[in-house]
C-alpha positions as CSV (number, residue, x, y, z in Angstrom):
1,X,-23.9,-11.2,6.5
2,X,-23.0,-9.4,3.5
3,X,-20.0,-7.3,2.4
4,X,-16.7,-7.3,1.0
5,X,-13.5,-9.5,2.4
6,X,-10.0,-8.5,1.3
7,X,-8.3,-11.5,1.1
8,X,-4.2,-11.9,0.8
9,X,-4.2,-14.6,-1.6
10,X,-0.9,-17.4,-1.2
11,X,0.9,-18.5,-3.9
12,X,-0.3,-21.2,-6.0
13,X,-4.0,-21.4,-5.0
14,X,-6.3,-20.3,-8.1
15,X,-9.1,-17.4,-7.4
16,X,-12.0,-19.8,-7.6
17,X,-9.9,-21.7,-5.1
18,X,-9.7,-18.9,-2.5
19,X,-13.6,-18.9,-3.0
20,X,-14.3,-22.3,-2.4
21,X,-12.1,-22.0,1.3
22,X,-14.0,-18.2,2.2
23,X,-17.2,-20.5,1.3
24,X,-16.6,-23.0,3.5
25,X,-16.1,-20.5,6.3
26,X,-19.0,-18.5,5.8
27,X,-21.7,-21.1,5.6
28,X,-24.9,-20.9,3.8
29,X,-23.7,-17.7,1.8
30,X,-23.1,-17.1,-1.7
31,X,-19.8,-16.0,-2.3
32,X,-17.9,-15.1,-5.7
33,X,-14.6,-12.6,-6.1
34,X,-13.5,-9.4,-8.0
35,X,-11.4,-10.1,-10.5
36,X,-9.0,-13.1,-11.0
37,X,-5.5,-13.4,-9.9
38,X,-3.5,-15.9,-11.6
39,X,-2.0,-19.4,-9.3
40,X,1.4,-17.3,-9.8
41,X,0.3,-14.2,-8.0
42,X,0.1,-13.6,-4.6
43,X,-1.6,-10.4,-3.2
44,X,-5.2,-8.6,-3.0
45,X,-7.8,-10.3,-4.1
46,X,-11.9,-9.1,-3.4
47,X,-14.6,-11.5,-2.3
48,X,-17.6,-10.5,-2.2
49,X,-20.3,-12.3,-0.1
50,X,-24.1,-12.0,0.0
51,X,-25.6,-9.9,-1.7
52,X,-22.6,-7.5,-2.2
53,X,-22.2,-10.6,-5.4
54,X,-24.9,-8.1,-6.7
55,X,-22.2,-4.8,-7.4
56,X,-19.6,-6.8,-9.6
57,X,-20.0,-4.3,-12.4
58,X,-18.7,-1.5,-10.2
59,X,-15.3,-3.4,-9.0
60,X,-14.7,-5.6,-12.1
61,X,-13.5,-2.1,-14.1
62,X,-11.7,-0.8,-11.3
63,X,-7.5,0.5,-11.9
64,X,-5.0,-2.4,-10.1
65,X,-1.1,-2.0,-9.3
66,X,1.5,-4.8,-8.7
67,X,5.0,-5.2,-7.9
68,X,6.8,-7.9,-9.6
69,X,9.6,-9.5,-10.9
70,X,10.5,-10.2,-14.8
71,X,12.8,-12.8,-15.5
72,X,15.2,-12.0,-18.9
73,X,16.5,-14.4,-21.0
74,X,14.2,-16.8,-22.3
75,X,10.1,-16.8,-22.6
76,X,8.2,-19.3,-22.0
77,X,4.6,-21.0,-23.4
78,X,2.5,-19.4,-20.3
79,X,4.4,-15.9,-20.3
80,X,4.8,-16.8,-16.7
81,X,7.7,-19.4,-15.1
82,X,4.9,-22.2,-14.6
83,X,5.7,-22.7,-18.4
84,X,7.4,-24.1,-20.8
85,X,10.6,-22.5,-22.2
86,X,9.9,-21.3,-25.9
87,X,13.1,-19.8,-26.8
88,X,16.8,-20.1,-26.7
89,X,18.4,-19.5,-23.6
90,X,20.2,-15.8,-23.8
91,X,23.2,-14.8,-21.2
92,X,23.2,-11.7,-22.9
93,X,21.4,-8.6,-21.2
94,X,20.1,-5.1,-22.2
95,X,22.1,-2.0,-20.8
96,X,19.9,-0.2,-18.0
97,X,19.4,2.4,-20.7
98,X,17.7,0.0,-23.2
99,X,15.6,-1.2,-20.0
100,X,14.6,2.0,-19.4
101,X,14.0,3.0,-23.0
102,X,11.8,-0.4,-23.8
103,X,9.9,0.1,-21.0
104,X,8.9,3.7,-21.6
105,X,7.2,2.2,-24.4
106,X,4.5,0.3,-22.5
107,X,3.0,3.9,-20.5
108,X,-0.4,5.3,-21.6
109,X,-2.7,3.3,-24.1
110,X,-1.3,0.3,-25.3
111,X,-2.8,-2.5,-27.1
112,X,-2.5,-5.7,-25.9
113,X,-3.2,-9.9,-26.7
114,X,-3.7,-11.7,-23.8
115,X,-1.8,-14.6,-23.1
116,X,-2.9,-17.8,-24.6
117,X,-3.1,-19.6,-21.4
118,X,-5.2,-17.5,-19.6
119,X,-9.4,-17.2,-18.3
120,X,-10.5,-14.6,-20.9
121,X,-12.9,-16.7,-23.2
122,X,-13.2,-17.5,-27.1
123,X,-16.2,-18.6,-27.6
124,X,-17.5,-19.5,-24.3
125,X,-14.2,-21.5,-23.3
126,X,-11.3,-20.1,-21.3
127,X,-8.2,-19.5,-23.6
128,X,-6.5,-21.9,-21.4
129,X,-8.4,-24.5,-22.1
130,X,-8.3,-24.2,-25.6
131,X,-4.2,-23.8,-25.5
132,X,-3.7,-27.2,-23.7
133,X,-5.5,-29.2,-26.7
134,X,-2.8,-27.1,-28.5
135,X,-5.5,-25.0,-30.5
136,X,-4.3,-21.1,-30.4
137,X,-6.6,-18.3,-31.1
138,X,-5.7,-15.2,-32.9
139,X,-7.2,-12.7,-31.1
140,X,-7.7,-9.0,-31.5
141,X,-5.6,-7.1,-29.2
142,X,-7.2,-5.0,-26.5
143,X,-6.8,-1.0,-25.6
144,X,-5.8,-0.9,-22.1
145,X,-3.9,1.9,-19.8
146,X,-0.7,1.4,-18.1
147,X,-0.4,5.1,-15.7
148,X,3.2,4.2,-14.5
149,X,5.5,1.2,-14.8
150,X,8.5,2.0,-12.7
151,X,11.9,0.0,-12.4
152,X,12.4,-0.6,-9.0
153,X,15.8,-3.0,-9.6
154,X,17.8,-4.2,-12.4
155,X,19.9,-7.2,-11.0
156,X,20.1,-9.2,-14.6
157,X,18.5,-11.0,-15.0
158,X,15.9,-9.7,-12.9
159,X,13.8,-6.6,-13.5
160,X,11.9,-5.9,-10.3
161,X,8.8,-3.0,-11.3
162,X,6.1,-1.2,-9.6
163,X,3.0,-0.9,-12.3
164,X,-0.2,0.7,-11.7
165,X,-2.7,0.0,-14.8
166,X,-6.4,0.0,-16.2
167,X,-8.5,-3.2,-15.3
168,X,-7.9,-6.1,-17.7
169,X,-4.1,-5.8,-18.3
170,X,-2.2,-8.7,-18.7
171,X,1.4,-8.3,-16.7
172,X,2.3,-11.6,-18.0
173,X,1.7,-10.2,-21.6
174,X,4.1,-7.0,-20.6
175,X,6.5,-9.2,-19.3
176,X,6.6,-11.4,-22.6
177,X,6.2,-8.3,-25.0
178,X,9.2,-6.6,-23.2
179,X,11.5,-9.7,-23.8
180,X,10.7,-9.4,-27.2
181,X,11.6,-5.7,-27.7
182,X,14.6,-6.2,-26.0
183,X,15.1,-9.3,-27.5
184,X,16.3,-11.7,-25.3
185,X,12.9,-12.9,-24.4
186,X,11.9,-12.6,-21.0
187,X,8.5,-13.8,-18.4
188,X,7.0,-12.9,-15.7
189,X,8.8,-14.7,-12.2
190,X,7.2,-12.9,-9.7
191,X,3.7,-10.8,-9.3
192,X,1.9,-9.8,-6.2
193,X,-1.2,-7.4,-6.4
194,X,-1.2,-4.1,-4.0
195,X,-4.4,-2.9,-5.0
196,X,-7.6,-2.7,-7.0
197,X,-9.7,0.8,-6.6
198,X,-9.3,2.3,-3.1
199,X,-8.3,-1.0,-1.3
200,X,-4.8,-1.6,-0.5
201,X,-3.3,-5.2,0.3
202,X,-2.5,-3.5,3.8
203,X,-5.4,-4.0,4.9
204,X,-6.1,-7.9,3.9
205,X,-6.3,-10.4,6.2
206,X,-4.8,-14.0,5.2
207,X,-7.2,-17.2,4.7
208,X,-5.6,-18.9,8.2
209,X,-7.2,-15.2,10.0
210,X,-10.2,-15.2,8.1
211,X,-10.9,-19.3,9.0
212,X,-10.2,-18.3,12.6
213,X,-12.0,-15.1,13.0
214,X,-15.2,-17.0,11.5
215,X,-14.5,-19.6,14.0
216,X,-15.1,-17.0,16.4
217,X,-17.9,-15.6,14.9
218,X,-16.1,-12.2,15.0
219,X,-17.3,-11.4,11.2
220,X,-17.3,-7.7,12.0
221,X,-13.1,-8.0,12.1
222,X,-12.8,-9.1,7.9
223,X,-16.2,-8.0,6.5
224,X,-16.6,-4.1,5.3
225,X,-20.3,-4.5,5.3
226,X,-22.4,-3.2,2.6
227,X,-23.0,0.0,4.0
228,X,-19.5,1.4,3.6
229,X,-19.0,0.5,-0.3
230,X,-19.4,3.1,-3.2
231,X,-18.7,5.9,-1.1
232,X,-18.5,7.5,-4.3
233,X,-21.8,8.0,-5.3
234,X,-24.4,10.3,-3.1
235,X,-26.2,8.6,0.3
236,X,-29.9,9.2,0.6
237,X,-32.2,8.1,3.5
238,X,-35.4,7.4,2.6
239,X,-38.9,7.3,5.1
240,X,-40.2,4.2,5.8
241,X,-42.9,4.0,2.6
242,X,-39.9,5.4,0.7
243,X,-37.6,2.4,1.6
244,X,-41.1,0.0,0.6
245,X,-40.8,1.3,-2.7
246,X,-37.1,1.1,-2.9
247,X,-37.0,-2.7,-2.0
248,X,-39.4,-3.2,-4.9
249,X,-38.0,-1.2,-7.5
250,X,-40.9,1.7,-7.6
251,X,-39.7,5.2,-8.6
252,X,-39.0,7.8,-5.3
253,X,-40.5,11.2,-5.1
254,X,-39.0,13.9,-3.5
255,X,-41.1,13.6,-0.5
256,X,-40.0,10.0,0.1
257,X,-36.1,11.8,1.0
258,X,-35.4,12.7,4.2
259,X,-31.9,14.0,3.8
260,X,-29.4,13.8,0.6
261,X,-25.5,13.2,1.7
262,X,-22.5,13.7,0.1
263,X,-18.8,12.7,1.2
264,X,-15.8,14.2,0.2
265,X,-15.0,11.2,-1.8
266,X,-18.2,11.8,-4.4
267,X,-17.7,15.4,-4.3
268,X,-13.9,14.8,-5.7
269,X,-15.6,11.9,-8.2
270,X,-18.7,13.6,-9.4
271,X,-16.9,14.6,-12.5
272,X,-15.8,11.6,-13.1
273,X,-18.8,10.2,-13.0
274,X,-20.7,9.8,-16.0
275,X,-23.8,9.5,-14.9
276,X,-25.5,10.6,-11.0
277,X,-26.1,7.5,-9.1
278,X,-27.3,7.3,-5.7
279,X,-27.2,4.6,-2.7
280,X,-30.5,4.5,-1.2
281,X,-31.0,3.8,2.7
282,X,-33.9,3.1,4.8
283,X,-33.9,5.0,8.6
284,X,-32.3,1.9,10.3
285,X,-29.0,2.2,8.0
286,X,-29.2,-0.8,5.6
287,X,-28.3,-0.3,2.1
288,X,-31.5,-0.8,-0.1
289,X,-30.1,-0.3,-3.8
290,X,-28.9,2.0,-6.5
291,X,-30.9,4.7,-8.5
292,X,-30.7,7.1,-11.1
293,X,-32.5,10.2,-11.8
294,X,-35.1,9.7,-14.3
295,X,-35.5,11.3,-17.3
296,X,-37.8,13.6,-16.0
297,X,-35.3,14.5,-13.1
298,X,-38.3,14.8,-10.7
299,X,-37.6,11.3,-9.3
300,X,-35.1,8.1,-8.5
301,X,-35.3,5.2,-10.4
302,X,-33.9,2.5,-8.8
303,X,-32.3,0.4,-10.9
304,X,-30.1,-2.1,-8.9
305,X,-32.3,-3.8,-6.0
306,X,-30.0,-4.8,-2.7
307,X,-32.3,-5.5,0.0
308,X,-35.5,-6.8,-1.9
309,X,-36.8,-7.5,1.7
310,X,-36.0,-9.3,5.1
311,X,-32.9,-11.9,4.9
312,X,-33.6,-14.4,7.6
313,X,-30.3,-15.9,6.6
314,X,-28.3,-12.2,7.8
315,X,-25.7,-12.9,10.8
């Protein structure tokens, strides 16, 4: 059993506690997850069990969009409203105008500090960490990409938003910076995630499901199996000798290919790529790994082993 789950992840439960519970239901696998959501948020979060642990790199950089709610008025310690309030209390709210104009100002590349409670490391410990012994790090702020951040409502004062941004954005930092250029101060109340690449939180099941449908055995309901991830990138079959040598990490000649396709989805991504990767498939269907071209061009080199042989531990 390997794959991807999309989980719909509750309120309040951290990410490494949604993968303890998926862990519990799918026994004897190793499971890890896609990029953190914080206890606040509620919404899509990736697990990835088996061997699909193994393609991290390729969903860890992948664009996310949220809808949320910022609070105006006050910040607090956390840039989130599990924290402590930091300034004074303001009853005194931006026109829609100002809203509008301030947040104009966090579309296309920004540079951002993360917030100081938060998992990204300094020196091998999570900033959080470092932040509840009251030792704050002066980082060097980061270049990420916000493509949209739309005003949805402006009730003051709450600022409900649609944002679709690069991987590794802080909300909680917008939500914070925002209070400041308005200056009332302001933090993120509300934040649920809708998606992260091409999957959508339509299509998540919720943990109570998942437990359930593992009860049942019926895996094929939650799990999008290997097979049907990087769609991206070209599918090649290989013969049987072809699938030997791709298992151990040989380089493929041309007359180890049987056939070479390509979806609409890589045909719309090639130039986006930056470099040709290929999935690599043995006769039966199973996803064996990854390859490149060589420098030579006259073979694959696989450079990402999947199936490195039989898993007697597969459902």
């Amino acid at each position: 059993m390997d794959g991807l789950i999309l989980v719909d992840k509750p309120p309040d439960y951290t990410s490494h506690t949604i993968v303890k519970e998926i862990r519990k239901y799918i026994k004897g696998k190793k499971v890890g997850h896609y990029g953190t959501l914080d206890p606040l948020a509620t919404g899509l979060i990736i697990i990835a069990v088996g061997k699909a642990t193994k393609l991290f790199p390729f969903f860890s950089k992948t664009d996310k969009a949220y809808f949320g709610k910022i609070k105006l008025g006050y910040s607090t310690d956390t840039y989130d409203a599990h924290g402590q309030t930091v300034s004074p209390p303001q009853e005194e709210f931006p026109s829609l105008e100002e809203l509008l104009k301030s947040m104009k100002k966090f579309k296309g590349a920004i540079d951002q500090i993360p917030p100081p409670f938060s998992a990204k490391k300094y020196q091998g410990k999570p900033l959080y960490t470092l932040a509840r012994q009251k030792k704050y790090i002066e980082l060097k702020p980061s270049k990420v990409y916000v493509y949209s951040f739309q005003l949805k409502d402006y009730s003051p004062p709450f600022v409900s938003f649609k944002i679709k941004c690069s991987s590794g954005t802080y909300i909680r930092s917008i939500a914070h910076n925002l209070g400041q250029q308005l200056g009332c101060g302001a933090h993120l109340c509300h934040l649920c995630r809708t998606e992260v690449g091409n999957f959508h939180l339509k299509d998540a099941h919720s943990l109570e499901k998942i437990k359930t449908l593992a009860e049942q055995a019926k895996f094929d309901e939650f799990l999008i199996p290997l097979e049907f991830l990087l769609p991206q990138f070209p599918k090649i079959i290989l013969t049987p000798e072809g699938a030997s040598l791709a298992k151990n990490g040989n380089l493929i000649y041309p007359e180890k290919i049987i056939k070479i396709l390509t979806s609409q989805e890589s045909s719309l991504n090639s130039k986006k790529e930056k470099e040709d990767i290929y999935r690599l498939f043995s006769l039966e269907g199973k996803l064996l790994a990854l390859a490149r071209k060589s420098t030579e061009k006259k073979c694959l080199h696989p450079f990402l082993v999947i199936d490195s042989g039989p898993d007697h531990n597969s459902t």
